[in-house]
mmCIF file of the N, C-alpha and C atoms, coordinates in Angstrom:
data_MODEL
# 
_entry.id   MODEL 
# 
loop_
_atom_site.group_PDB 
_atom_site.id 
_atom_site.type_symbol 
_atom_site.label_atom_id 
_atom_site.label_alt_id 
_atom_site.label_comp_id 
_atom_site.label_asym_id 
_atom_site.label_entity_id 
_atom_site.label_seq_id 
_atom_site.pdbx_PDB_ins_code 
_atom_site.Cartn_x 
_atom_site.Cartn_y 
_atom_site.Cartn_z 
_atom_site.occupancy 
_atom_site.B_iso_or_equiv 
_atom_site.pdbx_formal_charge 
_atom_site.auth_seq_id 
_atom_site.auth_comp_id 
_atom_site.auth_asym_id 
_atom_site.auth_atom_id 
_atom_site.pdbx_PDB_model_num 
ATOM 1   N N  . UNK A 1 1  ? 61.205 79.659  216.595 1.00 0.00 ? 1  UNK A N  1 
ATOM 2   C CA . UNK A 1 1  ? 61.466 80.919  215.953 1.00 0.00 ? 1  UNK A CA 1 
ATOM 3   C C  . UNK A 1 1  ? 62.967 81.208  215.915 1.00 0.00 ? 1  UNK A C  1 
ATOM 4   N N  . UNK A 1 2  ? 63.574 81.334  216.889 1.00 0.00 ? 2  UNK A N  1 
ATOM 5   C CA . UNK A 1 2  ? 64.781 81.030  217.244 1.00 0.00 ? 2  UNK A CA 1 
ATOM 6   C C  . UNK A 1 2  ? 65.751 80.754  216.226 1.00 0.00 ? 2  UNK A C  1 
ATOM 7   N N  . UNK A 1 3  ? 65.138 79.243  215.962 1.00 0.00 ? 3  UNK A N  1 
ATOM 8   C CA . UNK A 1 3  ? 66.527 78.503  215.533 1.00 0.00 ? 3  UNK A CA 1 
ATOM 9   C C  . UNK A 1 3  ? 66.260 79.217  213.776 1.00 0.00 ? 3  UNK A C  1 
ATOM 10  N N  . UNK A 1 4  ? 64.615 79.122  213.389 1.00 0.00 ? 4  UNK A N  1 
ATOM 11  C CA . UNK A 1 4  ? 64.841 79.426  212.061 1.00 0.00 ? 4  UNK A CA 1 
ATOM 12  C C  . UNK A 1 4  ? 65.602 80.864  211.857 1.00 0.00 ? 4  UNK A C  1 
ATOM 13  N N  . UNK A 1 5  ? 65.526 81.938  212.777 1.00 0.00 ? 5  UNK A N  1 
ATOM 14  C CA . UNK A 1 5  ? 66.074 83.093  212.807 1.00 0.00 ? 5  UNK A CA 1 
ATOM 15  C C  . UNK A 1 5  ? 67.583 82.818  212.556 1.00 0.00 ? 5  UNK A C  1 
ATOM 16  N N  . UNK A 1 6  ? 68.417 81.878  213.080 1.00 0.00 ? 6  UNK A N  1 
ATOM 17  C CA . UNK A 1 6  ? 69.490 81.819  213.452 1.00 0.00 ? 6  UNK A CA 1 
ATOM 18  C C  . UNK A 1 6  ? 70.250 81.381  212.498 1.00 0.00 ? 6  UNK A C  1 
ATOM 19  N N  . UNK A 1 7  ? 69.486 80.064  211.456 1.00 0.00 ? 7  UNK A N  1 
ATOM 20  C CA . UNK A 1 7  ? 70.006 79.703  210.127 1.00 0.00 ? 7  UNK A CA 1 
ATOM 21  C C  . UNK A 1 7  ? 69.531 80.656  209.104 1.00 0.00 ? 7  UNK A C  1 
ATOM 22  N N  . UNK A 1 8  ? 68.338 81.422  209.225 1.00 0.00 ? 8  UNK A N  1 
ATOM 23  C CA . UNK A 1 8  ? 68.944 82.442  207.893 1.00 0.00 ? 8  UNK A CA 1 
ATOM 24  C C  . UNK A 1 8  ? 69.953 83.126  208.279 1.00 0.00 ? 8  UNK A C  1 
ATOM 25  N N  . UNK A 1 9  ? 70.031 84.150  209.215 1.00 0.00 ? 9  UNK A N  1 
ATOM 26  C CA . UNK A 1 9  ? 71.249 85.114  209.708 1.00 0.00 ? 9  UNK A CA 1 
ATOM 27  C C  . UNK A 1 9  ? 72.766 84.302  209.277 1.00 0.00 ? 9  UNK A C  1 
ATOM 28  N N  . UNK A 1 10 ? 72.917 83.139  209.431 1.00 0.00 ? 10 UNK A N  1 
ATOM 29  C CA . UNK A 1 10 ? 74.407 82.249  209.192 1.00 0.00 ? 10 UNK A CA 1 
ATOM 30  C C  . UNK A 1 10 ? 74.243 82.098  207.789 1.00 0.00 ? 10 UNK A C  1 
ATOM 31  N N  . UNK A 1 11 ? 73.366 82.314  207.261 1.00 0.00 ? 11 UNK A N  1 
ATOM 32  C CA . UNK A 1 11 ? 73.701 81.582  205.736 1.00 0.00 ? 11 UNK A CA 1 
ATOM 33  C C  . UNK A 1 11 ? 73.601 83.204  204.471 1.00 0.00 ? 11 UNK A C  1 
ATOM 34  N N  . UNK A 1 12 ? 73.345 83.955  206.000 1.00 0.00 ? 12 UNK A N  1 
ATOM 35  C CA . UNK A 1 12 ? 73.006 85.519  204.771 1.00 0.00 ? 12 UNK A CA 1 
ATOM 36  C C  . UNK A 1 12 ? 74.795 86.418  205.143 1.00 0.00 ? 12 UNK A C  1 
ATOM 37  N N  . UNK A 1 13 ? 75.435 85.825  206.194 1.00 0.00 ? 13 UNK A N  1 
ATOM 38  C CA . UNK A 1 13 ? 76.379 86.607  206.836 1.00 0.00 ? 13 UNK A CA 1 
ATOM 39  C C  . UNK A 1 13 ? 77.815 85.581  206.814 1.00 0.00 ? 13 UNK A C  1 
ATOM 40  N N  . UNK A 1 14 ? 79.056 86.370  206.037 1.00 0.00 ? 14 UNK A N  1 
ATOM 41  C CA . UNK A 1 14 ? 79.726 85.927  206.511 1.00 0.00 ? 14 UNK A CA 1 
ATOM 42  C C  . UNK A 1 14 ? 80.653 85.806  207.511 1.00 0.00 ? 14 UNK A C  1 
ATOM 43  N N  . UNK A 1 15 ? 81.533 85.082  207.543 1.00 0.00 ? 15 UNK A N  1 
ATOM 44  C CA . UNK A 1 15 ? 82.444 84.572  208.667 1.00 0.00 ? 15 UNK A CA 1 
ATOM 45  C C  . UNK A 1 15 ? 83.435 86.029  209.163 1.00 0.00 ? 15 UNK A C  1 
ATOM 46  N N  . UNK A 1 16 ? 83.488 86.365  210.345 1.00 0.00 ? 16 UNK A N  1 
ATOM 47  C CA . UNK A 1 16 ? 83.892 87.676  210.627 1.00 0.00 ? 16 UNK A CA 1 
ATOM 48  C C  . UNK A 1 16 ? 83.256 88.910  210.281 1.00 0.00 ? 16 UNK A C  1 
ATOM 49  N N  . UNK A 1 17 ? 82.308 88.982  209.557 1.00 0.00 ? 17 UNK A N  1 
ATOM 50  C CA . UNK A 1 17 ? 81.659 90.347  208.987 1.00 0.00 ? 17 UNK A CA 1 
ATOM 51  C C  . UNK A 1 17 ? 80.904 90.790  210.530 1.00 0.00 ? 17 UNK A C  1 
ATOM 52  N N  . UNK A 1 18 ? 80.792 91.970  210.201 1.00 0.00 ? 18 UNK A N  1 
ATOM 53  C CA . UNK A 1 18 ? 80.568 92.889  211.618 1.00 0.00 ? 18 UNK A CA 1 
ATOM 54  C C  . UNK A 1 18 ? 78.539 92.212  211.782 1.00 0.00 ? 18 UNK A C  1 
ATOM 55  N N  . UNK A 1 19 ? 78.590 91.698  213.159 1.00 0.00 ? 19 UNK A N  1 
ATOM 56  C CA . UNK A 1 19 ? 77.418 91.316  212.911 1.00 0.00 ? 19 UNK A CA 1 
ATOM 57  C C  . UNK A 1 19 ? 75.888 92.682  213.565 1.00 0.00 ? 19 UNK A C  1 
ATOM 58  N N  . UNK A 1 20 ? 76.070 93.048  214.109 1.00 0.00 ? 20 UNK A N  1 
ATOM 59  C CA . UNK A 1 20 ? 75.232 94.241  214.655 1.00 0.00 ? 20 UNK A CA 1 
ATOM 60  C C  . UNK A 1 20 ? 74.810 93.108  215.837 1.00 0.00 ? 20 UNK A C  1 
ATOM 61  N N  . UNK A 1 21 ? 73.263 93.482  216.184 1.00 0.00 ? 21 UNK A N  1 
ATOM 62  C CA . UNK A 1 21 ? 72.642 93.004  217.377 1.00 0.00 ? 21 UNK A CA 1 
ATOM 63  C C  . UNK A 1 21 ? 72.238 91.534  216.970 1.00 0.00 ? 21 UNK A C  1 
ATOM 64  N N  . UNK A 1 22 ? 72.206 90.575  218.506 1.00 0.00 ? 22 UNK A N  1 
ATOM 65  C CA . UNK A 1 22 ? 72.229 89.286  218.517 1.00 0.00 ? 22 UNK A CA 1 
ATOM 66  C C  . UNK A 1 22 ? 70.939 89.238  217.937 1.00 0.00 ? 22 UNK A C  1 
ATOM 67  N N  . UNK A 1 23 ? 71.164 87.900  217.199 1.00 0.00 ? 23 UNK A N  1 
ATOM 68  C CA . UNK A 1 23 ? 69.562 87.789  217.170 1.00 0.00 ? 23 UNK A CA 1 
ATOM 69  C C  . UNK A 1 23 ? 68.512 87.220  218.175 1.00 0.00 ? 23 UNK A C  1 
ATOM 70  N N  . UNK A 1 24 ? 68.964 86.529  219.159 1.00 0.00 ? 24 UNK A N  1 
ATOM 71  C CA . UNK A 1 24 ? 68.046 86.601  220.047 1.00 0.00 ? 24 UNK A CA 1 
ATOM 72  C C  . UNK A 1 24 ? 67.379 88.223  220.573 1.00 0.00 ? 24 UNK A C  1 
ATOM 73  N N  . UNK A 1 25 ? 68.461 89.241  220.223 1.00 0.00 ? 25 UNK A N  1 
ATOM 74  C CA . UNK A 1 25 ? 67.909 90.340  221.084 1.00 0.00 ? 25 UNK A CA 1 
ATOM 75  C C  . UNK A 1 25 ? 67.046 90.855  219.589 1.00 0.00 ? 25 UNK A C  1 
ATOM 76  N N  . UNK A 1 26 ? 67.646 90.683  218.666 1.00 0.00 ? 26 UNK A N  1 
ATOM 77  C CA . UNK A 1 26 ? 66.019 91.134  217.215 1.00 0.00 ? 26 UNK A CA 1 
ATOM 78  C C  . UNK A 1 26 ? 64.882 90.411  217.693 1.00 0.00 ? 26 UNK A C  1 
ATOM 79  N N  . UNK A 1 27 ? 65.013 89.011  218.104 1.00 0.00 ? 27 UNK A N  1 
ATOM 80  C CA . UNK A 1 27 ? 63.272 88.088  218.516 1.00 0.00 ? 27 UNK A CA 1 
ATOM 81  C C  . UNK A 1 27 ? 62.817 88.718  219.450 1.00 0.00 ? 27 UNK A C  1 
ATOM 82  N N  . UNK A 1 28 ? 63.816 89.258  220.588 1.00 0.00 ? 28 UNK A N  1 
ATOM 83  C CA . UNK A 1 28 ? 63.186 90.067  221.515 1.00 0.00 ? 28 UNK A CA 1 
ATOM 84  C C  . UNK A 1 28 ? 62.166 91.296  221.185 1.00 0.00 ? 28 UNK A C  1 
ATOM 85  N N  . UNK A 1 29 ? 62.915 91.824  220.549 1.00 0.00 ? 29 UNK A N  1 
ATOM 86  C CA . UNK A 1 29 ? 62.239 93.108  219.871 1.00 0.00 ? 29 UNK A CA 1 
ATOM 87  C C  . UNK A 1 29 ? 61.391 93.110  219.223 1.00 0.00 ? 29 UNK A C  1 
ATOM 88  N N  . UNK A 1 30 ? 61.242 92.010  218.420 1.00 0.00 ? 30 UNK A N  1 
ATOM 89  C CA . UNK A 1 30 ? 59.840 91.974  217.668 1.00 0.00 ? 30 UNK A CA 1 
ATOM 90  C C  . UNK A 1 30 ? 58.646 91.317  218.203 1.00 0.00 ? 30 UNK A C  1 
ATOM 91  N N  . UNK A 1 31 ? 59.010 90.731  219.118 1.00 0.00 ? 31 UNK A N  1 
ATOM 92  C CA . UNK A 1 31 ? 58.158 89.918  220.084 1.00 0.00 ? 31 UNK A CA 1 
ATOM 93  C C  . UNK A 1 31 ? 57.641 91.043  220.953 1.00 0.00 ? 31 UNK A C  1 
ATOM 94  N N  . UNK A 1 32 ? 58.445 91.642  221.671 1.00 0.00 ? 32 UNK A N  1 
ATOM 95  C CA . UNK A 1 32 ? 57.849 93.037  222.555 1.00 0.00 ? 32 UNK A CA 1 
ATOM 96  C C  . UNK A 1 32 ? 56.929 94.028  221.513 1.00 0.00 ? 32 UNK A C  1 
ATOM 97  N N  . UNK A 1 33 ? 57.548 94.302  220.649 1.00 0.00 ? 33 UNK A N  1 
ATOM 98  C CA . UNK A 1 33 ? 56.389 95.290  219.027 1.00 0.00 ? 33 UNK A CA 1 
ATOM 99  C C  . UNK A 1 33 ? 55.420 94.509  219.002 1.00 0.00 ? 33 UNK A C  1 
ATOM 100 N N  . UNK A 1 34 ? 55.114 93.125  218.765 1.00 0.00 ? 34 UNK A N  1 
ATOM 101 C CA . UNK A 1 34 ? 53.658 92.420  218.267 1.00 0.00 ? 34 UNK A CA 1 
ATOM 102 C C  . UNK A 1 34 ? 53.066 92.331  219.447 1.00 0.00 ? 34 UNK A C  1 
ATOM 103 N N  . UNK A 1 35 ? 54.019 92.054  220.807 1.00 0.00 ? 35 UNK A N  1 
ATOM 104 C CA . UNK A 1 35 ? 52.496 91.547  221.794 1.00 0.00 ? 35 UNK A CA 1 
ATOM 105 C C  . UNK A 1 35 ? 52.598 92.561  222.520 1.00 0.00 ? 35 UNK A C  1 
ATOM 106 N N  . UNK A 1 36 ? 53.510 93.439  222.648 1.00 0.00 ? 36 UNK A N  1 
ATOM 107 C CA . UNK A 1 36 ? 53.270 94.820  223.534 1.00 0.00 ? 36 UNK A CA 1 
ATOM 108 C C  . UNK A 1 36 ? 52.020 96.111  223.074 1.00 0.00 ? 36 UNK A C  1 
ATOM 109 N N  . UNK A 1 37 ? 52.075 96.059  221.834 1.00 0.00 ? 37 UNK A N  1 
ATOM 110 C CA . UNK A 1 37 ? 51.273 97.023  220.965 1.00 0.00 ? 37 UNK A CA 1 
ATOM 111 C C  . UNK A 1 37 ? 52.171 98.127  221.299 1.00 0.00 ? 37 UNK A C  1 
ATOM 112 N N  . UNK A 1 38 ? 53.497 98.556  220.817 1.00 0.00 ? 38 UNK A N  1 
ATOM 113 C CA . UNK A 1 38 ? 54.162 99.413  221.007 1.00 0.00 ? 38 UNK A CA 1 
ATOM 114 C C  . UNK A 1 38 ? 54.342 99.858  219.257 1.00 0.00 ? 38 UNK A C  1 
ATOM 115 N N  . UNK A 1 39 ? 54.756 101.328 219.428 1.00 0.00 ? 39 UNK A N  1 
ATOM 116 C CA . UNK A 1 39 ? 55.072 102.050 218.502 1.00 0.00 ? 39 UNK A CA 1 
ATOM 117 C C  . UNK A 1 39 ? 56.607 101.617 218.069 1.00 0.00 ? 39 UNK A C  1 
ATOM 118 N N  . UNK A 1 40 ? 56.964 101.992 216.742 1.00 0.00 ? 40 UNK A N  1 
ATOM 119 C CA . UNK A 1 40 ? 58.246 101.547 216.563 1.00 0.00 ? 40 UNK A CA 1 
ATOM 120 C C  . UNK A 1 40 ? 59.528 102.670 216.772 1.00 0.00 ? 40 UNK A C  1 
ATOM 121 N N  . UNK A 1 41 ? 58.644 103.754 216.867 1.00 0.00 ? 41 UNK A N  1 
ATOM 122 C CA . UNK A 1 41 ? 59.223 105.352 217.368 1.00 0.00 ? 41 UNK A CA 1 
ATOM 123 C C  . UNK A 1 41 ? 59.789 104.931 219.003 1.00 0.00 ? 41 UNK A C  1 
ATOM 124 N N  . UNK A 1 42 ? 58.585 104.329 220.007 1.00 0.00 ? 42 UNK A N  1 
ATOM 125 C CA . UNK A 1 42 ? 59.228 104.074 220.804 1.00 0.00 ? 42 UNK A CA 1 
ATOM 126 C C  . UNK A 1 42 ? 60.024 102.874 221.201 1.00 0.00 ? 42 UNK A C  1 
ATOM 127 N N  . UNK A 1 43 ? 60.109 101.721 220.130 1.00 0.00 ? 43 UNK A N  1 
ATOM 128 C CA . UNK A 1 43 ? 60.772 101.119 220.256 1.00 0.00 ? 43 UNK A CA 1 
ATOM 129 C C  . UNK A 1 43 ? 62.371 101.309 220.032 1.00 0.00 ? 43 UNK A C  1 
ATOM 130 N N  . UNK A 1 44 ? 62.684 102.578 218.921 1.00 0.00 ? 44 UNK A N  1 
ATOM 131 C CA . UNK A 1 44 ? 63.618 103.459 218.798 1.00 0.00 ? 44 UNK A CA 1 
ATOM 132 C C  . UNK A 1 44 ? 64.560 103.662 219.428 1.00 0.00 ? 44 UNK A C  1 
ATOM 133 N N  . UNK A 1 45 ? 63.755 104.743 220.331 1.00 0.00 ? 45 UNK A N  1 
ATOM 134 C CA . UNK A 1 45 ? 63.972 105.609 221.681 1.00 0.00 ? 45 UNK A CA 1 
ATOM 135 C C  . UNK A 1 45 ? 64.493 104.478 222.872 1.00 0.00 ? 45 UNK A C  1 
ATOM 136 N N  . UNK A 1 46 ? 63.947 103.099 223.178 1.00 0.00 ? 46 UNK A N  1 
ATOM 137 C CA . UNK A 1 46 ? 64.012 102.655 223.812 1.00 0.00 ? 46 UNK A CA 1 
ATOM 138 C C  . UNK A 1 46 ? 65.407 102.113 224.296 1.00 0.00 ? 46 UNK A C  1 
ATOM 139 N N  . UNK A 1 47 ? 65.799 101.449 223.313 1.00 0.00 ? 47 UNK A N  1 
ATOM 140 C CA . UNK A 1 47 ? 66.495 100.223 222.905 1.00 0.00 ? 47 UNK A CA 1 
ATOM 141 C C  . UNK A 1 47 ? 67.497 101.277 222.397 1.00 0.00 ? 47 UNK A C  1 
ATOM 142 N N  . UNK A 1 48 ? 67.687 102.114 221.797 1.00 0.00 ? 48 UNK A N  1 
ATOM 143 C CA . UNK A 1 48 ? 68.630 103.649 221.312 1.00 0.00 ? 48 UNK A CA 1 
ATOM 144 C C  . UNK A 1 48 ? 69.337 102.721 220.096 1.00 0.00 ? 48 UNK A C  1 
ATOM 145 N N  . UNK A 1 49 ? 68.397 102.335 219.256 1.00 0.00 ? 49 UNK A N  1 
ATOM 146 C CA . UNK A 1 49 ? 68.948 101.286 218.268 1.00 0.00 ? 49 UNK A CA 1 
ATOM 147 C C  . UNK A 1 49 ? 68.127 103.030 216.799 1.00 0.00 ? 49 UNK A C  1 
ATOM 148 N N  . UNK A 1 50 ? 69.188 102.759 215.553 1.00 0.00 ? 50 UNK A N  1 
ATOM 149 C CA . UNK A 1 50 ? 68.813 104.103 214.856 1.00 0.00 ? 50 UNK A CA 1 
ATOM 150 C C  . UNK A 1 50 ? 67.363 103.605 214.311 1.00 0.00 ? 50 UNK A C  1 
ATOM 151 N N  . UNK A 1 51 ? 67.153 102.542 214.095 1.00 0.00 ? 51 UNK A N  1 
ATOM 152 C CA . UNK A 1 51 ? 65.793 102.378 213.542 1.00 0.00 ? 51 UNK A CA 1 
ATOM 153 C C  . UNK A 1 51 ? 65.398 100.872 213.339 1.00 0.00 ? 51 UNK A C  1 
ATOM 154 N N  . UNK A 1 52 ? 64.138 100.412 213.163 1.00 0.00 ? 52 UNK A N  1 
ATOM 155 C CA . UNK A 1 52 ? 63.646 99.426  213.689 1.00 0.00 ? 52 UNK A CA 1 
ATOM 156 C C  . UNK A 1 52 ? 63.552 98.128  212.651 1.00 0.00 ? 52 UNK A C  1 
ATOM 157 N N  . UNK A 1 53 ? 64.576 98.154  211.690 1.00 0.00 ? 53 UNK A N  1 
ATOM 158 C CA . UNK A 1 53 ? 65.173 97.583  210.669 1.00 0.00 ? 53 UNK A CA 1 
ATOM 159 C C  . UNK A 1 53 ? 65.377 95.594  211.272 1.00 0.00 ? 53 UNK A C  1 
ATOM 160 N N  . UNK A 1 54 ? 65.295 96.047  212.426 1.00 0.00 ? 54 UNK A N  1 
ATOM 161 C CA . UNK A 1 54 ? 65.707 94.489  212.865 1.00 0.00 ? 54 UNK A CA 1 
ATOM 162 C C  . UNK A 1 54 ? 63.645 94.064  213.000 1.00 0.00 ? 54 UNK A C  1 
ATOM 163 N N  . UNK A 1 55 ? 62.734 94.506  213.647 1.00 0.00 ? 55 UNK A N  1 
ATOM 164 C CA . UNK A 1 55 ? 61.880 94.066  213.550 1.00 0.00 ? 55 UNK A CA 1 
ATOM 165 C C  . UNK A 1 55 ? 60.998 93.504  212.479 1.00 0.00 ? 55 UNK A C  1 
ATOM 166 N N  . UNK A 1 56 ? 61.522 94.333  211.357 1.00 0.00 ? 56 UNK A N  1 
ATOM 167 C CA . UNK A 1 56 ? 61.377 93.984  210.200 1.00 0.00 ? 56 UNK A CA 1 
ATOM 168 C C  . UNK A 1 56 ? 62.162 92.759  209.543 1.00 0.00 ? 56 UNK A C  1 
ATOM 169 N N  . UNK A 1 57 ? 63.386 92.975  209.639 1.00 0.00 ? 57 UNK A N  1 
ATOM 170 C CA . UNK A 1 57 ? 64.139 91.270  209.418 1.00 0.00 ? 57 UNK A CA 1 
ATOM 171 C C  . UNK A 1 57 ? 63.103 90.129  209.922 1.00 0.00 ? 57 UNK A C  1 
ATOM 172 N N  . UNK A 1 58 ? 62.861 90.262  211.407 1.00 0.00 ? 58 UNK A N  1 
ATOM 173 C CA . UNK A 1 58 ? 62.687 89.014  211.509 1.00 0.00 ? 58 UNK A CA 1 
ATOM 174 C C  . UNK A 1 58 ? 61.190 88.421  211.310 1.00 0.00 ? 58 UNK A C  1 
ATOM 175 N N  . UNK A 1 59 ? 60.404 89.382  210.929 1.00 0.00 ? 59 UNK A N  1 
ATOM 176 C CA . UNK A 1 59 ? 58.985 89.279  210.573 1.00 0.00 ? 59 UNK A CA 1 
ATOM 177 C C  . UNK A 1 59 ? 59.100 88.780  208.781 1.00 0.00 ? 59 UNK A C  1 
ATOM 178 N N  . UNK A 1 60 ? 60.290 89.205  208.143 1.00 0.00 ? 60 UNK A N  1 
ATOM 179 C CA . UNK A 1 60 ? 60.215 88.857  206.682 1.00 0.00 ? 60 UNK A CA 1 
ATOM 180 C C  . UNK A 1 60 ? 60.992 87.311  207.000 1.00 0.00 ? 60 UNK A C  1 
ATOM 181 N N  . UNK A 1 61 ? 61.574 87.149  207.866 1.00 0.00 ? 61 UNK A N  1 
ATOM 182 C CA . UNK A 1 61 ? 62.380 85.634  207.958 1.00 0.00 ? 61 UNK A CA 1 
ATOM 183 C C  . UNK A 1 61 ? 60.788 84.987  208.204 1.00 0.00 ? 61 UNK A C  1 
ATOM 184 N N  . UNK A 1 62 ? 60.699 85.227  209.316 1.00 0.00 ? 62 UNK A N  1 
ATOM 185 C CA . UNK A 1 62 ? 59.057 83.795  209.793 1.00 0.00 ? 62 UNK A CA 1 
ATOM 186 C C  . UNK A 1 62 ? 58.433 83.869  208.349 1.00 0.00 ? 62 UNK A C  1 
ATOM 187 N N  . UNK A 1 63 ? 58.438 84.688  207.994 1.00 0.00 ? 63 UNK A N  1 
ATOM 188 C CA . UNK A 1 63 ? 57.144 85.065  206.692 1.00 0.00 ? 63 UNK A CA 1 
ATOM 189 C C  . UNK A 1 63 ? 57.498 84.008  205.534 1.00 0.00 ? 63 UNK A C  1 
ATOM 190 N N  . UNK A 1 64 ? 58.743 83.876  205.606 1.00 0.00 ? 64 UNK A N  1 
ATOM 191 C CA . UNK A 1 64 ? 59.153 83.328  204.656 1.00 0.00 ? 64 UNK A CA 1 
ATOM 192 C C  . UNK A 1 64 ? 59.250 81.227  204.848 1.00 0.00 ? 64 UNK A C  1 
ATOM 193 N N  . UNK A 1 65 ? 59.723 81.602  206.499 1.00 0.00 ? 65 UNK A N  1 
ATOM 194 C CA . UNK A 1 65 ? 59.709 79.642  206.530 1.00 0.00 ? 65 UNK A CA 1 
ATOM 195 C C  . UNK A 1 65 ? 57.951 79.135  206.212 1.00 0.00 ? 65 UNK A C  1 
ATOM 196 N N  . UNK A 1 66 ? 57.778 77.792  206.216 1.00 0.00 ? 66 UNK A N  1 
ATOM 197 C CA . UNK A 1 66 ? 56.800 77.142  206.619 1.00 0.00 ? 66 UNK A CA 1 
ATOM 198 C C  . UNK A 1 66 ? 55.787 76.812  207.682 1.00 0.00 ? 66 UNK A C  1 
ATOM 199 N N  . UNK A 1 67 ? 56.758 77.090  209.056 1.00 0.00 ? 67 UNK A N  1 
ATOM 200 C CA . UNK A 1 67 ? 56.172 77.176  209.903 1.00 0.00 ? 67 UNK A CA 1 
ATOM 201 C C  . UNK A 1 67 ? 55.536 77.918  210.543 1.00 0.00 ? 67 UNK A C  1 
ATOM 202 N N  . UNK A 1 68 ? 55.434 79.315  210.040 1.00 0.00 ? 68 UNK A N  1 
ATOM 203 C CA . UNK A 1 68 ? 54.852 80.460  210.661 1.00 0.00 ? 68 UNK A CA 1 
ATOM 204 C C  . UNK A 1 68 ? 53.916 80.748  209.650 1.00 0.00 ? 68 UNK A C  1 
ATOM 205 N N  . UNK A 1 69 ? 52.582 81.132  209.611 1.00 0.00 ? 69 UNK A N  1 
ATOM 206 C CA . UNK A 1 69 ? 51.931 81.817  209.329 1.00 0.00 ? 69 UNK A CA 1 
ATOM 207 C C  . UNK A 1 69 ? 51.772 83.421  209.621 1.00 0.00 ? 69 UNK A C  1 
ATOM 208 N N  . UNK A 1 70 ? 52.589 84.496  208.705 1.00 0.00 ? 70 UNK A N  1 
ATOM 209 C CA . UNK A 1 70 ? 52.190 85.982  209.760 1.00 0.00 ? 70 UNK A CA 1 
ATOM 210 C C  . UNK A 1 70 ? 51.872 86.254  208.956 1.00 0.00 ? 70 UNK A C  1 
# 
Protein backbone atom coordinates (compact mmCIF):
# COMPACT_ATOMS: atom_id res chain seq x y z
CA UNK A 1 0.00 0.00 0.00
CA UNK A 2 2.75 2.04 0.97
CA UNK A 3 4.87 2.13 -1.83
CA UNK A 4 1.83 2.53 -4.36
CA UNK A 5 0.76 5.56 -2.08
CA UNK A 6 4.18 6.97 -2.33
CA UNK A 7 4.58 6.92 -6.28
CA UNK A 8 1.35 8.58 -6.91
CA UNK A 9 2.03 11.42 -4.22
CA UNK A 10 5.80 11.94 -6.22
CA UNK A 11 4.42 12.00 -9.54
CA UNK A 12 1.19 14.33 -8.51
CA UNK A 13 3.68 16.83 -6.41
CA UNK A 14 6.32 18.85 -7.24
CA UNK A 15 9.86 19.27 -6.15
CA UNK A 16 9.73 21.75 -3.07
CA UNK A 17 5.93 22.36 -3.13
CA UNK A 18 4.60 22.48 0.45
CA UNK A 19 3.82 18.87 1.07
CA UNK A 20 1.16 18.72 4.12
CA UNK A 21 1.09 15.31 6.12
CA UNK A 22 3.47 12.28 5.43
CA UNK A 23 2.00 9.82 3.72
CA UNK A 24 2.72 7.15 5.81
CA UNK A 25 0.75 9.18 8.47
CA UNK A 26 -2.50 9.46 5.55
CA UNK A 27 -2.11 5.18 5.47
CA UNK A 28 -2.25 5.54 9.05
CA UNK A 29 -5.37 7.31 9.07
CA UNK A 30 -7.19 5.51 6.76
CA UNK A 31 -6.24 2.30 8.05
CA UNK A 32 -7.42 3.39 11.70
CA UNK A 33 -11.13 4.83 9.73
CA UNK A 34 -11.60 1.26 7.91
CA UNK A 35 -10.57 -1.14 10.70
CA UNK A 36 -11.36 1.03 13.70
CA UNK A 37 -15.06 1.78 12.59
CA UNK A 38 -14.45 5.35 13.54
CA UNK A 39 -16.34 8.42 12.50
CA UNK A 40 -14.52 10.89 10.34
CA UNK A 41 -15.83 13.82 12.75
CA UNK A 42 -13.78 12.01 15.19
CA UNK A 43 -11.11 11.34 13.23
CA UNK A 44 -11.06 15.29 12.84
CA UNK A 45 -11.04 16.10 16.36
CA UNK A 46 -8.43 13.61 16.86
CA UNK A 47 -5.55 14.05 14.77
CA UNK A 48 -6.71 18.23 14.81
CA UNK A 49 -6.19 17.80 11.00
CA UNK A 50 -9.25 20.50 9.31
CA UNK A 51 -10.83 17.63 7.55
CA UNK A 52 -10.50 14.16 6.45
CA UNK A 53 -9.43 14.91 2.83
CA UNK A 54 -6.37 12.66 3.29
CA UNK A 55 -8.55 9.49 3.96
CA UNK A 56 -10.10 10.04 0.99
CA UNK A 57 -6.81 10.46 -1.14
CA UNK A 58 -5.69 7.37 -0.25
CA UNK A 59 -8.80 5.20 -0.70
CA UNK A 60 -9.13 6.91 -4.42
CA UNK A 61 -5.18 5.99 -4.93
CA UNK A 62 -5.73 1.92 -3.94
CA UNK A 63 -8.99 2.28 -5.96
CA UNK A 64 -7.29 3.16 -8.70
CA UNK A 65 -3.97 0.63 -8.80
CA UNK A 66 -4.47 -3.07 -9.68
CA UNK A 67 -3.71 -4.43 -6.73
CA UNK A 68 -6.35 -3.46 -4.44
CA UNK A 69 -9.72 -4.26 -4.79
CA UNK A 70 -11.90 -1.51 -2.49
Amino acid sequence: MLKILKEDYQSTHRKGERKGLSVEFRLTMALEYWLGYRSMRHMVLDYEVPKCKYIIWVKDVLKRSEEFKI
